[in-house]
N, C-alpha and C positions, 0 to 999 in steps of 0.2 A: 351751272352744271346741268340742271332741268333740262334748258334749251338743250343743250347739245344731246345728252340720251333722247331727247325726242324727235331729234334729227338725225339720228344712227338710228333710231329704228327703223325710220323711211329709208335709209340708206342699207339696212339689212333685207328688207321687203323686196326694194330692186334686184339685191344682187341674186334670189332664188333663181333664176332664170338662167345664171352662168353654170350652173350645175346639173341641170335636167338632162342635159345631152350624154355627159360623163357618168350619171346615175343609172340610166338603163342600156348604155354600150353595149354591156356582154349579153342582152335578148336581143338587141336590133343587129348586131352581127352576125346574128342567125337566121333573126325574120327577115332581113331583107339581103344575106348574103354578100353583105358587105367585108370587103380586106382590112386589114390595119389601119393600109396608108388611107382608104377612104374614110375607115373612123376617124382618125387623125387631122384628115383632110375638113370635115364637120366641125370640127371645134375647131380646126384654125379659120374657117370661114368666119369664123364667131368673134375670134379675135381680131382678124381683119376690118370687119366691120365696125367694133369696137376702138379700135386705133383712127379708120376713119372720122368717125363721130367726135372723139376727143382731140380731134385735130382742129376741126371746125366750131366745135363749142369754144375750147379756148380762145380764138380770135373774135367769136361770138360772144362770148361773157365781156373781154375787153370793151369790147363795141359797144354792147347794149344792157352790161351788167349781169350777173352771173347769177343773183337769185330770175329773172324773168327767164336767162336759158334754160337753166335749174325746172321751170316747173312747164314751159313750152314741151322741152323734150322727156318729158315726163309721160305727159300726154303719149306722145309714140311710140314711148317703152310697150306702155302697156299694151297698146293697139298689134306692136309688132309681136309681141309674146304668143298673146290671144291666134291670132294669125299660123304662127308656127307650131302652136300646142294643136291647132285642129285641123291643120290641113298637110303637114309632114308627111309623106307616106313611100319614102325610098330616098337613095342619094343624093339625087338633084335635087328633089324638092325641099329637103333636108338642108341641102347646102345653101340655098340660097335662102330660104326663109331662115337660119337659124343667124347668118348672117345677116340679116337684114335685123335681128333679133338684136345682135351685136352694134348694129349701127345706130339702131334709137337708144342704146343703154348708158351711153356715154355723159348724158348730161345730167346722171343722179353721182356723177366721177368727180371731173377736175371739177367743173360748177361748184360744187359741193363745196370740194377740197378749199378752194378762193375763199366760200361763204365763214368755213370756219377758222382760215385764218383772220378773217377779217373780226370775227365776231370774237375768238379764243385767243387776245392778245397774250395775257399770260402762259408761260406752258404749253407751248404751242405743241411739242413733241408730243406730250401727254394727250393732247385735245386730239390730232391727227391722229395719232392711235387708238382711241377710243372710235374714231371715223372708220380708220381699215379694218378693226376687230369687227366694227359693225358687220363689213363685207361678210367676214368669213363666217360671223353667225350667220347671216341669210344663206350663206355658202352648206351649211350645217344642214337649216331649216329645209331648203330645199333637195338635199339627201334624207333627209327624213319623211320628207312627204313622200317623195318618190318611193324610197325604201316599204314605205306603209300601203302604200296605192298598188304598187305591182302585183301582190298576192290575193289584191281584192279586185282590182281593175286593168291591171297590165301595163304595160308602157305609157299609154294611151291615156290613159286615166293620172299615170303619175304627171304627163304635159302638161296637159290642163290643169290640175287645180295648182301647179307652178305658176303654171302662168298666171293665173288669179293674185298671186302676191305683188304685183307691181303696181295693181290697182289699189292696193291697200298703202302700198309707197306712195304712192301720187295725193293719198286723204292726210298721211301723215308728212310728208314733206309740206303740203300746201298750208297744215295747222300751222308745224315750225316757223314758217319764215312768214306768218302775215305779220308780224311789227317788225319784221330785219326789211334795213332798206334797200334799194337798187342800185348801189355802189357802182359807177361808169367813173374810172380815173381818166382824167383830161392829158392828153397829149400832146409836146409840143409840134407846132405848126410843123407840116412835111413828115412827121413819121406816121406812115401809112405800115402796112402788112411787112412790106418787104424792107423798112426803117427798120420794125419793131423786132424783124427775124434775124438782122443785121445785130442790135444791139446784142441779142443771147449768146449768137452764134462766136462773139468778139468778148465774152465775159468765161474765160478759159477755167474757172473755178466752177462756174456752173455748171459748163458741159462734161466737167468731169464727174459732175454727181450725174450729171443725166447717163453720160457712159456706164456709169457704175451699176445707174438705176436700167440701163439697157440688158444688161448680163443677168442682171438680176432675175428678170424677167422671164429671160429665157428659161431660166431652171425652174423657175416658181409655176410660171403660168403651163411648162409640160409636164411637173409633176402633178400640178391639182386635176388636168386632161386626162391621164393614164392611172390616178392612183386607184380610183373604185374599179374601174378593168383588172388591175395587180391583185388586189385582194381578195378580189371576186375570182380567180384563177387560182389563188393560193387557197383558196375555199376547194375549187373543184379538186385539185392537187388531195389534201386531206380529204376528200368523201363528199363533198355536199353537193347537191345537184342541181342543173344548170337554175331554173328561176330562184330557189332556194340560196345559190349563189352568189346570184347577181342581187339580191338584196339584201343579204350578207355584207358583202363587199359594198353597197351605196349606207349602208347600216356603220360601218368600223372606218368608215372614210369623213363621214359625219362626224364621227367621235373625237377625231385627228381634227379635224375644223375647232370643234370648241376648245381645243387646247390652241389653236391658231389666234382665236379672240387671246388669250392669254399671253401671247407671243406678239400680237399686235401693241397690246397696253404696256407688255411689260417692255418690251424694244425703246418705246418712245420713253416711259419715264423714267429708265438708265440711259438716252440719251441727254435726256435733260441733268443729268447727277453726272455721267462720266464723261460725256462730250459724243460728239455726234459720229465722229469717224471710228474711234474704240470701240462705241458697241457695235459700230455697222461690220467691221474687220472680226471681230468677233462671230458673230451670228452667220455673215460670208462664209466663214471659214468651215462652220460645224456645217453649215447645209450641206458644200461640198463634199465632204465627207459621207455623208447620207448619200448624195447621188450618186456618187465610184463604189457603193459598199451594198445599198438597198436590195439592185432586183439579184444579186447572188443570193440571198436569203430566202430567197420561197423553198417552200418545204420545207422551211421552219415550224415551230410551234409556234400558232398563227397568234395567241397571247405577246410572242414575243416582238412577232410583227408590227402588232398593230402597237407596241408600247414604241418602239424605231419611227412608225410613220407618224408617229405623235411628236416626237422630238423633231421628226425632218419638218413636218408644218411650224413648229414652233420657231426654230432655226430660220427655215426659209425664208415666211413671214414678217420675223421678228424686226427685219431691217427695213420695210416697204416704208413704214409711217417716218421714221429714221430720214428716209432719200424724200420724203417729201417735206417735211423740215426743212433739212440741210438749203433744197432746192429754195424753197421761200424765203430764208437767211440771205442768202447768195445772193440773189435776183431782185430789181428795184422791181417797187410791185407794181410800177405801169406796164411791165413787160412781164411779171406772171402768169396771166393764163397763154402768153406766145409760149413762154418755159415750159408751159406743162403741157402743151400741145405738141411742141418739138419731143418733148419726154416721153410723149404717149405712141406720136408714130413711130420714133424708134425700138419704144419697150415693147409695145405691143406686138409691132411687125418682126420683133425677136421670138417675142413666146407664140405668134400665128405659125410660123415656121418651127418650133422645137416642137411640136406634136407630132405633124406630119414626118420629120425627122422620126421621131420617136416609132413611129408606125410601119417605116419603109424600112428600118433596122429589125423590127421585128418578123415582119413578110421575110427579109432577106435568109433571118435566122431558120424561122420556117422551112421555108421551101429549098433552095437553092446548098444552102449552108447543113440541113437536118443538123441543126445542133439541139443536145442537150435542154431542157427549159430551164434550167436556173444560168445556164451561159448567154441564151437569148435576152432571157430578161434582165440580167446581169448589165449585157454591152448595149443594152437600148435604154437605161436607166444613167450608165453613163455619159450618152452623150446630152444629156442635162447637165453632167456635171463640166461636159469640155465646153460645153457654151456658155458655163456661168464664170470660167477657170479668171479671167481678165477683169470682172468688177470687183475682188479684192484692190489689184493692181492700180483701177482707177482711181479709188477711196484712198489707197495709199499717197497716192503723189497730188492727191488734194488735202492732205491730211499737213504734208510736207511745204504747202504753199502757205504765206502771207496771210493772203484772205483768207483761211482759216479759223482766224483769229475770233473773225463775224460768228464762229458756228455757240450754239450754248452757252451766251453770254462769257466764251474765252475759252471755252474747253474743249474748241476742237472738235 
């Protein structure tokens, strides 16, 4: 249990970086005159990138073993952070370096994920989630520094010392795994890339978690993109004023993250007690909810808000570690990081695109439509929830299958 908190801490370090963008949104839409959809557009570069990366490490960890990818692209997280912390300065430069941000970050991911199946035989649910909790405290840490930095240093200042965190991932992952060994599973003769995409693609149990885990995505990865912009608006709404706001809002969105750590742990170890698809239909279900019901509520009493946006992380969250289980259960593990690479361009290139969605529904509300603002925020919060509507539906009808049986020791 040592090893592994010590390798979530690295794994929290990294993930500071997925959150700098989304923490000073509501100042750089001002300083740089940026729309929705290009805010939108910014993170999903992010994510793009990131789906990228985890596409190619997967068949890279297979190949050459997943702790050596693990600390190779470690090295470039950081270099690429660094990069994008100090030379961002509009749109384009924004988009591609924050991308490019996204494309070195993916091998503190699946790599990872491999290393602690391989290492956390037992309880694997539970060990996974203690992995993705990691995420979301980095996810936290990184709204906090941001949040602290702006009033003292600006946008500008909250990049950089963000970006400083991946370097500190790269000392604590590299402690982690000096006695974990270089794990390359042997392949039978002739199954090369396109064998090995063959096999996943032809194991109809898996793809239904990866579907599941597709949907997922979409709702998870545009809620954590727009949720400090929402709250930082619901600040302006009640009185507070614009920088005052926007750290506000990177301040109550952090707070909803470490309820997320709780929602990561506690996902995996009810799937290990209830079985794997129960709780995941479960936690599907209340997300949804959350996102048809969410951006109605501005102008609420922001207490109450932020008590909503803590159960929506908890919900959303709560099934991630769940669909990465389920996935490892399913799948022989000479073809796990193909699984999780197929898992990652799908999921990811769902949640690149539900921002940019998320941003062109709100320009629309805006301008064209002058609707109301809790109707705009309303119908652009929803369409996280029409894109997640289907990964209940997948979990159901692999829940209903045979190989099922594989999931939690029987339990489904």
């Amino acid at each position: 249990m040592l090893w592994l908190l010590q390798f979530c801490a690295a794994r929290a370090a990294f993930a500071t970086m997925f959150t700098a963008w989304s923490a000073v949104l509501p100042l750089l839409r001002t300083d740089w005159q940026l729309s929705a959809w290009q805010a939108g557009m910014v993170q999903s570069a992010y994510h793009v990138g990131f789906l990228l990366s985890l596409f190619s490490v997967g068949f890279l960890s297979d190949r050459f073993g997943a702790r050596r990818i693990y600390l190779v692209t470690g090295v470039a997280a950081v270099a690429s952070g660094l990069l994008f912390a100090v030379f961002a300065d509009g749109f384009v430069s924004a988009l591609l370096l924050y991308g490019l941000t996204g494309l070195c970050s993916g091998g503190s991911y699946t790599p990872g994920l491999a290393i602690v199946a391989q290492r956390m035989r037992e309880r694997q649910g539970l060990a996974l989630g203690f992995y993705l909790a990691a995420a979301s405290l980095g996810y936290a840490i990184g709204l906090l520094i941001a949040s602290a930095m702006i009033p003292l240093a600006g946008w500008r200042g909250g990049f950089v010392v963000t970006a400083l965190c991946p370097l500190l991932g790269l000392v604590l992952g590299w402690w982690a795994l000096r006695a974990v060994p270089n794990v390359v599973h042997a392949l039978p003769d002739g199954h090369g890339g396109g064998r090995r995409s063959g096999e996943v693609l032809r194991n109809k149990p898996a793809m239904l978690s990866i579907w599941g885990y597709t949907f997922h995505a979409w709702e998870l990865l545009g809620m954590w993109a727009w949720l400090p912009a929402f709250l930082a608006a619901a600040a302006v709404a009640g009185g507070t004023a614009g920088t005052q706001a926007a750290s506000l809002g990177a301040t109550l969105t952090a707070l909803t993250y470490l309820a997320a750590v709780v929602g990561s742990v506690l996902g995996g170890s009810l799937s290990d007690r209830w079985g794997r698809t129960t709780v995941t239909l479960l936690m599907s279900v209340a997300s949804l909810v959350c996102s048809f019901s969410f951006g109605w509520m501005i102008g609420l009493p922001m207490l109450l808000l932020l008590a909503v946006a803590m159960f929506y992380n908890v919900t959303g969250v709560g099934d991630s570690s769940i669909h990465s289980t389920t996935l490892t259960e399913l799948t022989d593990p000479r073809y796990l990081g193909v699984a999780y690479s197929l898992r990652s361009v799908l999921g990811f290139g769902a949640g690149a695109i539900s921002p940019w969605v998320f941003g062109l529904v709100l320009d629309w509300g805006r301008a064209g439509a002058a609707l109301p603002d809790h109707v705009v925020w309303g119908l652009a919060w929803s369409t996280l929830g029409l894109g997640g509507l289907l990964g209940p539906v997948a979990i159901w009808r692999l829940r209903r299958m045979p190989e099922a049986i594989k999931l939690a020791g029987g339990k489904r």
